[in-house]
N, C-alpha and C positions, 0 to 999 in steps of 0.2 A: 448558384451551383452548390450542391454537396460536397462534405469533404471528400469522397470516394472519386467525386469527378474530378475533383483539383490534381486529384492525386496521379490520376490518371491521366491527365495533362501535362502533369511531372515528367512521369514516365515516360508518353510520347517523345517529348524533347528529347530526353535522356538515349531514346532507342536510337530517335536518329543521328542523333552524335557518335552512339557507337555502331550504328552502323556505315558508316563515311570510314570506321577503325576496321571494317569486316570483325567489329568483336558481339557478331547478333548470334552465329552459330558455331560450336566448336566443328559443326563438321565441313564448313566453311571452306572450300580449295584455299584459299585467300586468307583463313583467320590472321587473323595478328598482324598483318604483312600490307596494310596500304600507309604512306604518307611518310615521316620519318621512318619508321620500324625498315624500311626498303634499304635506308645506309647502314643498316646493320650486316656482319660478314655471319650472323645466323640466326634468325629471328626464334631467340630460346622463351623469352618471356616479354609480356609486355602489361602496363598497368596503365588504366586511362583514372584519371580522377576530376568529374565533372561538375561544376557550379551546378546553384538550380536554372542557372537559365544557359546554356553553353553557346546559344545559337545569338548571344549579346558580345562582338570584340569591341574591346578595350584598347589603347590608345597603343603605337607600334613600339616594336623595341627599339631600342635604344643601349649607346654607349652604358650611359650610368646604370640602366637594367641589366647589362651584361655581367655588369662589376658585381655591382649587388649581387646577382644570384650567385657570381663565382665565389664570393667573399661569405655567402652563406652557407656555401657546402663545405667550404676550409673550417668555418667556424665549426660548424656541429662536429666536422672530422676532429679537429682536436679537442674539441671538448670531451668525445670518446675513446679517445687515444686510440685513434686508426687512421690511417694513411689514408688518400685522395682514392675514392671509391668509382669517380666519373674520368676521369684522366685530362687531361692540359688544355682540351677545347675548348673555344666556348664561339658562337655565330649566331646570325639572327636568321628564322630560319620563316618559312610563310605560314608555320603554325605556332611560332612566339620567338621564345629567347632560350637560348640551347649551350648545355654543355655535356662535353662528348668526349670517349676516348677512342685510340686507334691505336695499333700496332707497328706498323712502321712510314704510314706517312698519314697527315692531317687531311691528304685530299684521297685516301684508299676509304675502305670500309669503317664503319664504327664498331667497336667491340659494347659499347653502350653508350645512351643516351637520359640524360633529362630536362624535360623539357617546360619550363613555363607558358603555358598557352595563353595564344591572344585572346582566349575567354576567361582568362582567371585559371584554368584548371589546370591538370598538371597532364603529362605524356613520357613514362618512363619505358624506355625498351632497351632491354639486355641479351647480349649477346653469349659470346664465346668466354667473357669472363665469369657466366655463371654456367656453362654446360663445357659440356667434352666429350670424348668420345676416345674408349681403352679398350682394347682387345673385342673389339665388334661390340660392347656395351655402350649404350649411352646413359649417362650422370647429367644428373640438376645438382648445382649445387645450393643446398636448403639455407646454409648461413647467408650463403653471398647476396640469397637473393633477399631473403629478411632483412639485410640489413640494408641495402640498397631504395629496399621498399620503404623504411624506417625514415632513413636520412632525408630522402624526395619526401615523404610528410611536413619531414618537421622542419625542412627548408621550405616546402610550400607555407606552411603557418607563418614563416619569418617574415617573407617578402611579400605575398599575395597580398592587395588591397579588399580583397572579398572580404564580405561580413563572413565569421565564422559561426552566426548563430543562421544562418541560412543554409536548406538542406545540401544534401549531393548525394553521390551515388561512385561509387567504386567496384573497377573491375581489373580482374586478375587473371593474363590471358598465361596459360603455359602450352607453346607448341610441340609439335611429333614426340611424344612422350610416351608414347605405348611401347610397352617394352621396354621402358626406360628404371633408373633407381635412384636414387637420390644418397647423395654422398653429399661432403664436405663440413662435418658434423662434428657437434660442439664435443669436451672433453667429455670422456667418459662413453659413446655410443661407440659401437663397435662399427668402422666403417664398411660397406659391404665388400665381400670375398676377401677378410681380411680375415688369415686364420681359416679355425675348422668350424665356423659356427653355421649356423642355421642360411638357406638361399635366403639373400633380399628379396621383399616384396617389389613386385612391378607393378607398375603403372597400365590401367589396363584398357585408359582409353589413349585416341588417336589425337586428341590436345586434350586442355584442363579448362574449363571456363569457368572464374567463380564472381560472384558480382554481389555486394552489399548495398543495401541504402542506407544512407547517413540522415538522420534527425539533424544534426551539425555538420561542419567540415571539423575538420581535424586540427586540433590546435596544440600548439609546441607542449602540451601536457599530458594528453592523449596520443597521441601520433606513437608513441611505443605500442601503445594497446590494443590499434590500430593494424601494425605492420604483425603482431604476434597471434591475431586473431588469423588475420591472411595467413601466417606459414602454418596456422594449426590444420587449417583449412588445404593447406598445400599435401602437409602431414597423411590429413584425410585420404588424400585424390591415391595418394599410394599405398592406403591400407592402414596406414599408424596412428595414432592417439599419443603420441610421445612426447610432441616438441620438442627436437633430436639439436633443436637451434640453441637452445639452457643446459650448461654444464651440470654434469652428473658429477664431478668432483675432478681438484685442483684449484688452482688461486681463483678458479671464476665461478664456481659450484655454485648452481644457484641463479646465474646470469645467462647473458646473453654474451657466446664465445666468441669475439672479435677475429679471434686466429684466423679459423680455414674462408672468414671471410673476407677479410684483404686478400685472400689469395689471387 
């Protein structure tokens, strides 16, 4: 075979794992919305992140895998001095090993998810913690969701047994976003209708569907570079070239703003 044909047998795989996601078409009635992404109370964003072979499961969850992954996302949280990003769940679910938050009970909706799948790869869906909805506007919120994206990296690189020098593929579903603007924004960006400034740019498609191929998986060195590439790209979908996620000035000028995204 050629490398063009391997490549393309990559890819085959790759489509039909996302398409089992409905993440083939943003115009999709269905995008983003089959399997997990369903316990969510509003399916705002979702991120599939795929081994080279996704269609190979690997051995079932378990206790000890529960732990781990919970004990990997506490870890990165405080290493960044930011609170619990997933919230207090954690279950085994028939697409791997899951931690989840909710609102007022553990057996109502999810307000987000992440997920270790039974093929190695990862299944992150967020809810109402990263959108909302104010005086008939709808808001993405851009930190929460960067940093959300970030953390699910660099805890996949921790715990996953995948070779990291083996390819993958990443996609970044954002739904009913037309019409929408993006709030939650590091120091220094004026957030929108705040003041007399300039209208926010909208969003001007009906979802966001952005998708990379990885040479590597992502590994706990990369995985910021990673998640900064996706929100430039998120950036994009709304008009901007800014990275509105990097403080413009204050103690974090320069960085990536933790603030509006524990919110």
């Amino acid at each position: 075979m050629t490398a063009l044909s391997d490549l393309e047998l990559q890819r085959a795989r790759w489509r039909r794992a996302r398409a089992t996601g409905h993440l083939l078409d943003a115009d999709d009635s269905a995008f983003a919305k089959s399997s997990l992404a369903r316990r969510l109370d509003k399916v705002a964003a979702r991120m599939l992140l795929l081994p080279s072979d996704p269609e190979l499961v690997s051995a079932p969850t378990d206790e000890a895998l529960l732990d781990r992954l919970d004990e990997a996302a506490k870890e990165w949280g405080s290493a960044h001095h930011v609170g619990n990003l997933w919230g207090f769940g954690k279950t085994a679910t028939a697409d791997g090993a899951c931690l989840f938050g909710y609102d007022n009970s553990s057996a109502g909706p999810w307000n987000g998810y992440l997920c270790l799948r039974s093929d190695g790869g990862l299944d992150v869906g967020l809810g109402t913690r990263v959108f909302w909805a104010r005086d008939d506007d709808k808001w993405f919120g851009l930190s929460a969701i960067v940093a959300r994206v970030w953390c699910a990296l660099e805890v996949h690189a921790a715990i996953s047994t995948l070779q990291r020098a083996d390819p993958g593929e990443v996609t970044l579903a954002l739904v009913d976003t037309e019409g929408s603007v993006l709030g939650g924004l590091a120091e220094g960006w004026a957030e929108p209708f705040a003041g007399f400034g300039s209208e926010p740019s909208r969003c001007r498609n009906a979802n966001v569907l952005l998708r990379l191929e990885l040479e590597a998986l992502p590994t706990a060195e990369n995985a910021q570079d990673l998640a900064f590439r996706l929100g430039a790209l998120i950036e994009n979908a709304w008009g901007y070239t800014l990275c509105r996620f990097i403080a413009r000035k204050g103690p974090l000028e320069g960085q990536f703003d933790w603030r509006p995204a524990a919110c």
